[in-house]
PyMOL commands that place a pseudoatom at each C-alpha (Angstrom):
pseudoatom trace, name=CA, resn=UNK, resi=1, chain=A, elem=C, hetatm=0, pos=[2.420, 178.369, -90.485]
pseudoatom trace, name=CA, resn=UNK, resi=2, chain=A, elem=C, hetatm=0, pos=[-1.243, 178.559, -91.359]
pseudoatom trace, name=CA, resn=UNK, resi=3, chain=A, elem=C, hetatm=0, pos=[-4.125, 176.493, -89.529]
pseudoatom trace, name=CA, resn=UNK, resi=4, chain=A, elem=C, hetatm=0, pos=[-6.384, 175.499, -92.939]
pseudoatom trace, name=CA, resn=UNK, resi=5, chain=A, elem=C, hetatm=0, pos=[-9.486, 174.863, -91.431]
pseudoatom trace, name=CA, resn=UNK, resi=6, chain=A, elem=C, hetatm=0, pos=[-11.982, 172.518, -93.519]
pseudoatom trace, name=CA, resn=UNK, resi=7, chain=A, elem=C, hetatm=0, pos=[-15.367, 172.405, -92.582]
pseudoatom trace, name=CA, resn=UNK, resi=8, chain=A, elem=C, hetatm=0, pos=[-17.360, 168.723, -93.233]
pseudoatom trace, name=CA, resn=UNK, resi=9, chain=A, elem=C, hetatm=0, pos=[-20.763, 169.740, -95.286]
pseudoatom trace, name=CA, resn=UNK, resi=10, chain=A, elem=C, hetatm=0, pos=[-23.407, 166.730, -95.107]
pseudoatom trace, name=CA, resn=UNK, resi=11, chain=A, elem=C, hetatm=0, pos=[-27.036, 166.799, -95.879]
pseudoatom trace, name=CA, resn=UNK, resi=12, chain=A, elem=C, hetatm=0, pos=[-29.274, 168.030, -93.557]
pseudoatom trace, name=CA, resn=UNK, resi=13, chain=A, elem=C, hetatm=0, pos=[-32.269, 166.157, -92.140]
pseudoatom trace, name=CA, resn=UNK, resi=14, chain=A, elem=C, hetatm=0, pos=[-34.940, 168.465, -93.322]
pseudoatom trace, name=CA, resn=UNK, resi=15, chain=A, elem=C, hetatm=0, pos=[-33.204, 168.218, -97.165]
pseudoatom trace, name=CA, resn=UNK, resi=16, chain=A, elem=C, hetatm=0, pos=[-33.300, 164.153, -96.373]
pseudoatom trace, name=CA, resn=UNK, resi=17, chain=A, elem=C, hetatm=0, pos=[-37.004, 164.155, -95.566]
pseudoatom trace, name=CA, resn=UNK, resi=18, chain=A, elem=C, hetatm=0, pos=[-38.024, 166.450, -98.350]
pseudoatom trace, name=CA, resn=UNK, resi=19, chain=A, elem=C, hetatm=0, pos=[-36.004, 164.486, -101.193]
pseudoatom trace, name=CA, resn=UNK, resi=20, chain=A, elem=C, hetatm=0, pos=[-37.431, 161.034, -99.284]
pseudoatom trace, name=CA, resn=UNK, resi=21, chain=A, elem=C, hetatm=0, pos=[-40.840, 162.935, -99.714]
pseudoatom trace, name=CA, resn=UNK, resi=22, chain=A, elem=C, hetatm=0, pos=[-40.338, 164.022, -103.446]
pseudoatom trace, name=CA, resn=UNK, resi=23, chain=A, elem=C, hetatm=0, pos=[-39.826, 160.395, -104.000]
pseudoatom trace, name=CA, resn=UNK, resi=24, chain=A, elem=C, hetatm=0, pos=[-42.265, 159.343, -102.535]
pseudoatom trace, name=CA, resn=UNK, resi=25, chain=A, elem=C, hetatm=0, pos=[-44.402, 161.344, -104.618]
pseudoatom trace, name=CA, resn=UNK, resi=26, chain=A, elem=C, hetatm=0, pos=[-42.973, 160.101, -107.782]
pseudoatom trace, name=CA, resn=UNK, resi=27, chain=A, elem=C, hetatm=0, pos=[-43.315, 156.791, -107.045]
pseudoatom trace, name=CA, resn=UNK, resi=28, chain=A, elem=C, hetatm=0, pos=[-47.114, 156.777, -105.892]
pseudoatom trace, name=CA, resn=UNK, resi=29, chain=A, elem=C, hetatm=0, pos=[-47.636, 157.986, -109.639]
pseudoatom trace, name=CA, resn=UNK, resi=30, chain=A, elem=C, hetatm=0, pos=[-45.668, 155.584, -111.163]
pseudoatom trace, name=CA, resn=UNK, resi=31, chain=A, elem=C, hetatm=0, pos=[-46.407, 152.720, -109.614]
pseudoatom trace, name=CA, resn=UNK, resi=32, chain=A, elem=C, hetatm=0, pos=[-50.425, 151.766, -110.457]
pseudoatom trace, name=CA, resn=UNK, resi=33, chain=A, elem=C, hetatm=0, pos=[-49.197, 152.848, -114.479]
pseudoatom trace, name=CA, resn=UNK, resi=34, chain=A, elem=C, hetatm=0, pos=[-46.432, 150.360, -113.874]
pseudoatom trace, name=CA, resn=UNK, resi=35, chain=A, elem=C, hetatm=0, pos=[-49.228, 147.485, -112.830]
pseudoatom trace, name=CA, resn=UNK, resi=36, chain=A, elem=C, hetatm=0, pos=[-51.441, 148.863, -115.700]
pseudoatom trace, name=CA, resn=UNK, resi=37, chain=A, elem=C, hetatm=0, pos=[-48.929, 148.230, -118.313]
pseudoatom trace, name=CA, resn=UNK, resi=38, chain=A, elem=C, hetatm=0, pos=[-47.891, 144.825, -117.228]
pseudoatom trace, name=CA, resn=UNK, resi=39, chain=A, elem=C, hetatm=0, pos=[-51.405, 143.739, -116.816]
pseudoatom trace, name=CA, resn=UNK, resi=40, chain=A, elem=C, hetatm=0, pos=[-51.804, 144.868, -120.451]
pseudoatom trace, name=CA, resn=UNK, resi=41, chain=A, elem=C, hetatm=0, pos=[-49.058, 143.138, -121.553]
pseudoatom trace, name=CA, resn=UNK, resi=42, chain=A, elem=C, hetatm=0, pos=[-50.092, 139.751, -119.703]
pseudoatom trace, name=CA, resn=UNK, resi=43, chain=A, elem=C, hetatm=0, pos=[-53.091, 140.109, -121.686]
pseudoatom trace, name=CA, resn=UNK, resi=44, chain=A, elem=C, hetatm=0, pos=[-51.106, 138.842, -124.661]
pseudoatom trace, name=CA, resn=UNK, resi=45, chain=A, elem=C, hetatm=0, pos=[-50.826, 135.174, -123.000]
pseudoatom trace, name=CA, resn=UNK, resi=46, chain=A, elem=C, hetatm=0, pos=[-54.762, 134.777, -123.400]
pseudoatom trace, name=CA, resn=UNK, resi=47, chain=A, elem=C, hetatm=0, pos=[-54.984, 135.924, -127.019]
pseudoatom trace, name=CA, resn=UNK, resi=48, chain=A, elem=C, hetatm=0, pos=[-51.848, 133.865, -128.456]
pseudoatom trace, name=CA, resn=UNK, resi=49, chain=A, elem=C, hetatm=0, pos=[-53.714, 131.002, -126.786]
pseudoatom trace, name=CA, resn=UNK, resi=50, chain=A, elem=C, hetatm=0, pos=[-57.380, 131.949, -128.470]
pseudoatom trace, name=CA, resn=UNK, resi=51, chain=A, elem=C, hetatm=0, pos=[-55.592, 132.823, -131.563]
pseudoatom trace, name=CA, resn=UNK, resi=52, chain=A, elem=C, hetatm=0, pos=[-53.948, 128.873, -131.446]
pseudoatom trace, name=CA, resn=UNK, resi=53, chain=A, elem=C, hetatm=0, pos=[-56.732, 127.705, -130.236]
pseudoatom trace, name=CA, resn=UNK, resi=54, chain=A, elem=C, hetatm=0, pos=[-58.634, 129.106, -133.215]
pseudoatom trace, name=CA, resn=UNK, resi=55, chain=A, elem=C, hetatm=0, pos=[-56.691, 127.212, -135.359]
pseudoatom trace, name=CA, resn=UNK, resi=56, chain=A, elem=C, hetatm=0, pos=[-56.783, 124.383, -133.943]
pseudoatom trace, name=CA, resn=UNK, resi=57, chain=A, elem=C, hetatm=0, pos=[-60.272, 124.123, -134.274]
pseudoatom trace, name=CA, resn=UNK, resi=58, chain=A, elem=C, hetatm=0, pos=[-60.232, 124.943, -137.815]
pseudoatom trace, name=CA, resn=UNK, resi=59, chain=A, elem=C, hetatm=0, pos=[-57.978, 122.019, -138.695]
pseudoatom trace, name=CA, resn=UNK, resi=60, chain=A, elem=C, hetatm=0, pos=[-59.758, 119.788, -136.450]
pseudoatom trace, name=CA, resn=UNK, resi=61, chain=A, elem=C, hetatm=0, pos=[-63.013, 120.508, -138.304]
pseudoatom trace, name=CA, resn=UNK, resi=62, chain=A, elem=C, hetatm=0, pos=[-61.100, 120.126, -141.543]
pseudoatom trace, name=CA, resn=UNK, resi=63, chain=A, elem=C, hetatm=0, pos=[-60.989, 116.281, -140.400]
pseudoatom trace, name=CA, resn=UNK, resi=64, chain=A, elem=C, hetatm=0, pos=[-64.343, 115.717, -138.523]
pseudoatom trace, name=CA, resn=UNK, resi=65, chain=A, elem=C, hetatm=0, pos=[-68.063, 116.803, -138.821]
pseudoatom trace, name=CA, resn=UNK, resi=66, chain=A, elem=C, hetatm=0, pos=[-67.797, 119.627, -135.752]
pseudoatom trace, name=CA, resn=UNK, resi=67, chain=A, elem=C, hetatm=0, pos=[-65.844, 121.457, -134.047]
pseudoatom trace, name=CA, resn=UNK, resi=68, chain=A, elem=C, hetatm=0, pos=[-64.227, 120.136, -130.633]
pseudoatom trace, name=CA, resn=UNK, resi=69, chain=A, elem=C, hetatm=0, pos=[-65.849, 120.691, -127.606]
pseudoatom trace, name=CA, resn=UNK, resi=70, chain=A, elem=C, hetatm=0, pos=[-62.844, 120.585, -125.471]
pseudoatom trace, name=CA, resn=UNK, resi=71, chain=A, elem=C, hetatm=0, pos=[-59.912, 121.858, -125.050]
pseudoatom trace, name=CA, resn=UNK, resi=72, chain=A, elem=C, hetatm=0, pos=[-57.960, 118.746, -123.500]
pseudoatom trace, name=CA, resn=UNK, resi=73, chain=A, elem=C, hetatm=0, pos=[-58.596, 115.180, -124.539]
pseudoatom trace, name=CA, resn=UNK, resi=74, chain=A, elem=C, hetatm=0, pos=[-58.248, 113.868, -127.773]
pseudoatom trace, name=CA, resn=UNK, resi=75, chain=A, elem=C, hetatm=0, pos=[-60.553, 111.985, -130.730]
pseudoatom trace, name=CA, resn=UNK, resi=76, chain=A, elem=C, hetatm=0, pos=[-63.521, 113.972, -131.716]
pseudoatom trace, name=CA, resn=UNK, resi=77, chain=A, elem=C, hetatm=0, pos=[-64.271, 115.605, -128.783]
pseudoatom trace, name=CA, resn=UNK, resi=78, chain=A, elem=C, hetatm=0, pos=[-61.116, 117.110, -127.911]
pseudoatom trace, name=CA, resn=UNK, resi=79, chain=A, elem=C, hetatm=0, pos=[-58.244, 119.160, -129.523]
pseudoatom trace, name=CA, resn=UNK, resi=80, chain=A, elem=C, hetatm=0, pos=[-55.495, 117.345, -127.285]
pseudoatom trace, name=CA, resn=UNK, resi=81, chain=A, elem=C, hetatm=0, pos=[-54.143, 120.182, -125.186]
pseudoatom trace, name=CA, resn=UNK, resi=82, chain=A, elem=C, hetatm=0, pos=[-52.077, 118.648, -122.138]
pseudoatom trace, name=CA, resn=UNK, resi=83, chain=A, elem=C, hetatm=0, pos=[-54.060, 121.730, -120.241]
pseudoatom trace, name=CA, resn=UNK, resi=84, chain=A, elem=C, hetatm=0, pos=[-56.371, 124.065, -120.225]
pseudoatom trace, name=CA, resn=UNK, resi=85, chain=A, elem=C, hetatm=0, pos=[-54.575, 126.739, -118.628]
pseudoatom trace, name=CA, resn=UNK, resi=86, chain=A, elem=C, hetatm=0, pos=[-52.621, 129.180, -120.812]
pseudoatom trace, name=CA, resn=UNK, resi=87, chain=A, elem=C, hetatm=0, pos=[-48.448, 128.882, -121.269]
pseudoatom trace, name=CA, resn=UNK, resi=88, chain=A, elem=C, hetatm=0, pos=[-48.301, 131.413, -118.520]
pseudoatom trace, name=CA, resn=UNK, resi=89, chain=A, elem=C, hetatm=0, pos=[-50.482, 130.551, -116.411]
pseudoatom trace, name=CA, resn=UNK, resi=90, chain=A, elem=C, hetatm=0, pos=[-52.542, 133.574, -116.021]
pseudoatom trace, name=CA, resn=UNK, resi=91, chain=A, elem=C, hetatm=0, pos=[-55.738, 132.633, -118.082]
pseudoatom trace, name=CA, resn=UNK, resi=92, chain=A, elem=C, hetatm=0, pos=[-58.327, 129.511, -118.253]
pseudoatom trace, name=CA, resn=UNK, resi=93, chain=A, elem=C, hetatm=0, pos=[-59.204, 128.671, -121.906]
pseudoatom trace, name=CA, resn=UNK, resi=94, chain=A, elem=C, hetatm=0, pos=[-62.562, 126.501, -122.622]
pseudoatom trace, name=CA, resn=UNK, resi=95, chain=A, elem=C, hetatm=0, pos=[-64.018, 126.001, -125.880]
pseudoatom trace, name=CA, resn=UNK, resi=96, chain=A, elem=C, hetatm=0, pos=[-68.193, 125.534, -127.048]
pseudoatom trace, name=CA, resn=UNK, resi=97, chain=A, elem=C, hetatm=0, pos=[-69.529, 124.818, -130.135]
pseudoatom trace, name=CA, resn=UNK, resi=98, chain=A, elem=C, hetatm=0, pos=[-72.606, 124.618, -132.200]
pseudoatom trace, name=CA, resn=UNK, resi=99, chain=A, elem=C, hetatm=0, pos=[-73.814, 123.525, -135.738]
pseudoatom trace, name=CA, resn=UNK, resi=100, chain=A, elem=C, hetatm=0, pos=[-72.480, 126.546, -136.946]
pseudoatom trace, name=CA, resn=UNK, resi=101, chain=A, elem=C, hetatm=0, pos=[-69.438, 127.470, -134.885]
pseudoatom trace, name=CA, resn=UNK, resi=102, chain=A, elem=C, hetatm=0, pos=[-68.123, 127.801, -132.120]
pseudoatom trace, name=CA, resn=UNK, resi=103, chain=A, elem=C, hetatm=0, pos=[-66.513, 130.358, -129.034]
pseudoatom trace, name=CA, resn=UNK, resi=104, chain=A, elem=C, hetatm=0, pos=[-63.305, 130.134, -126.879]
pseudoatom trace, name=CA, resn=UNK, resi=105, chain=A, elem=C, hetatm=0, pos=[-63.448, 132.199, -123.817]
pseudoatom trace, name=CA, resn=UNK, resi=106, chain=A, elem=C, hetatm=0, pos=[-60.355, 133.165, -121.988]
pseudoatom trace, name=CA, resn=UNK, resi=107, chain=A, elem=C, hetatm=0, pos=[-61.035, 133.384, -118.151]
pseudoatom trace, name=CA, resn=UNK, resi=108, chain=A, elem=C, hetatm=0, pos=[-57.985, 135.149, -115.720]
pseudoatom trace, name=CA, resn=UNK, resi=109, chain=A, elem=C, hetatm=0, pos=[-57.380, 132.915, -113.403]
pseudoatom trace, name=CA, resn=UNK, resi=110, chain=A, elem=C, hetatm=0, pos=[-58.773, 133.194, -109.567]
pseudoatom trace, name=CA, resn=UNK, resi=111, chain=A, elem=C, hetatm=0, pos=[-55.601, 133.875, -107.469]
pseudoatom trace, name=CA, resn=UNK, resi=112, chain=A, elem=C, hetatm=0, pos=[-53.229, 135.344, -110.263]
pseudoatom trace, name=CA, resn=UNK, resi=113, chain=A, elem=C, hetatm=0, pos=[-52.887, 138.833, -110.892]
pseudoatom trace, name=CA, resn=UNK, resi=114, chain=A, elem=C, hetatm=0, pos=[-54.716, 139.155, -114.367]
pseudoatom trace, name=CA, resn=UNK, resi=115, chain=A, elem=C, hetatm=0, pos=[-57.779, 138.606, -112.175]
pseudoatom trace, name=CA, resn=UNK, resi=116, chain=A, elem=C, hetatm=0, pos=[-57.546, 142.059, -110.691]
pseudoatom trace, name=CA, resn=UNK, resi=117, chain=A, elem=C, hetatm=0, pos=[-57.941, 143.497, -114.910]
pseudoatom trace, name=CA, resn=UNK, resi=118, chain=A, elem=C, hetatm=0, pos=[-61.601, 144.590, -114.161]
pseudoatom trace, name=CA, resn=UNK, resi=119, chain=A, elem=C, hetatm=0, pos=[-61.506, 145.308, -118.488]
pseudoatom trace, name=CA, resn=UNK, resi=120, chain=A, elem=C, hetatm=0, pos=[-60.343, 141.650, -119.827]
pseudoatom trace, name=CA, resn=UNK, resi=121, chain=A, elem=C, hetatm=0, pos=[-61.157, 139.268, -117.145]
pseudoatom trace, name=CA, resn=UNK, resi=122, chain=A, elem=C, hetatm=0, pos=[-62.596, 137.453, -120.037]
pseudoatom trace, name=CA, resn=UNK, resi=123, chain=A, elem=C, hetatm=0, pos=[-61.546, 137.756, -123.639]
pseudoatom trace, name=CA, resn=UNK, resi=124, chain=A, elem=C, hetatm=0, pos=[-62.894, 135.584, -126.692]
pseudoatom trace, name=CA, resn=UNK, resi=125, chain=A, elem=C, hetatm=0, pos=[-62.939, 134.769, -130.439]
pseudoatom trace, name=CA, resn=UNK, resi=126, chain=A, elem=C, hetatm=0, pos=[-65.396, 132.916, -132.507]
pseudoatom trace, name=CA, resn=UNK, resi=127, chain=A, elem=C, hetatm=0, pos=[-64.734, 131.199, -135.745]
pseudoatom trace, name=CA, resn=UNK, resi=128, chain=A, elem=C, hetatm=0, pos=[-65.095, 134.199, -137.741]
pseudoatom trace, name=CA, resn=UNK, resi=129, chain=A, elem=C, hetatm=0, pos=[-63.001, 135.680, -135.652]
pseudoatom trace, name=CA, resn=UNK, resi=130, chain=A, elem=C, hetatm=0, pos=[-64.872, 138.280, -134.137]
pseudoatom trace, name=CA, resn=UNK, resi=131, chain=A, elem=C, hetatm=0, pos=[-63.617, 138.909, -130.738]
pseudoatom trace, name=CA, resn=UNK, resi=132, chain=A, elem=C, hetatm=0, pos=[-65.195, 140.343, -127.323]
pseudoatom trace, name=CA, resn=UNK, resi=133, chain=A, elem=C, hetatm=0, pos=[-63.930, 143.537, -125.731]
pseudoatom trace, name=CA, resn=UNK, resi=134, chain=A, elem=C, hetatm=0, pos=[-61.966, 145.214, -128.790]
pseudoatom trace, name=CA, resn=UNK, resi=135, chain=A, elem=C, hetatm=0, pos=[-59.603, 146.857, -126.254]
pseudoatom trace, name=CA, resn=UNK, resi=136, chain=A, elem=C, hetatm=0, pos=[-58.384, 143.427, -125.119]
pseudoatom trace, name=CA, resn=UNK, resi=137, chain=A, elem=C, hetatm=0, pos=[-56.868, 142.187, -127.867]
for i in range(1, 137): cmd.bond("trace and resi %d" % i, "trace and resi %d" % (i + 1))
show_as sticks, trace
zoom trace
């Protein structure tokens, strides 16, 4: 009767260290694109709440002599937001006017990750709706 003999192949250390090392690599690339892209995309939470926020104002200068000068509170003054802070948190919205107009300003806010977006840490609209940094919107 034949001995069969089977011999147990595993992976070596050095092949373990290289593939850990090739990974590595990959992911050092992939990961500050990753943050790129979902700062971009957190962007969006500032300019849906400009773009309301525009309209807001227009209707509430349909039905009084200015624009509001606030975001929260109500009557003339106000447009009646229960906050100032954007749905997702990540932006501060305030509103100014003038005879003329007026300017909402989206600001990140201090301790979230949007304020690390050296590009859009503020992004705004008038009432003609010309907006600030192009590539922000």
């Amino acid at each position: 009767m034949h001995r069969i003999q089977y011999r147990c192949q595993g992976v070596t250390l050095i092949e373990l260290v290289i593939t850990i090392a090739i990974i590595g690599i990959i992911a050092s690339f992939a990961y500050p694109s990753y943050q790129d892209s979902v700062m971009k995309s957190r962007r969006t939470d500032a300019t849906s709440a400009l773009l309301r926020l525009q309209m807001d104002q227009e209707k509430h200068r349909a039905n009084n002599p200015t624009y509001a000068t606030s975001v929260t509170g109500g009557g003339v003054a106000g447009l009646g937001w229960d906050s100032d802070v954007t749905d997702n948190g990540y932006y501060r919205v305030v509103t100014g006017n003038t005879a003329a107009g007026f300017t909402a300003t989206a600001t990140a806010v201090i301790g979230k990750s949007q304020e690390n977006d050296t590009l859009c840490t503020t992004i705004s609209i008038d009432q003609d709706g010309a907006t600030g940094v192009l590539v922000c919107w």
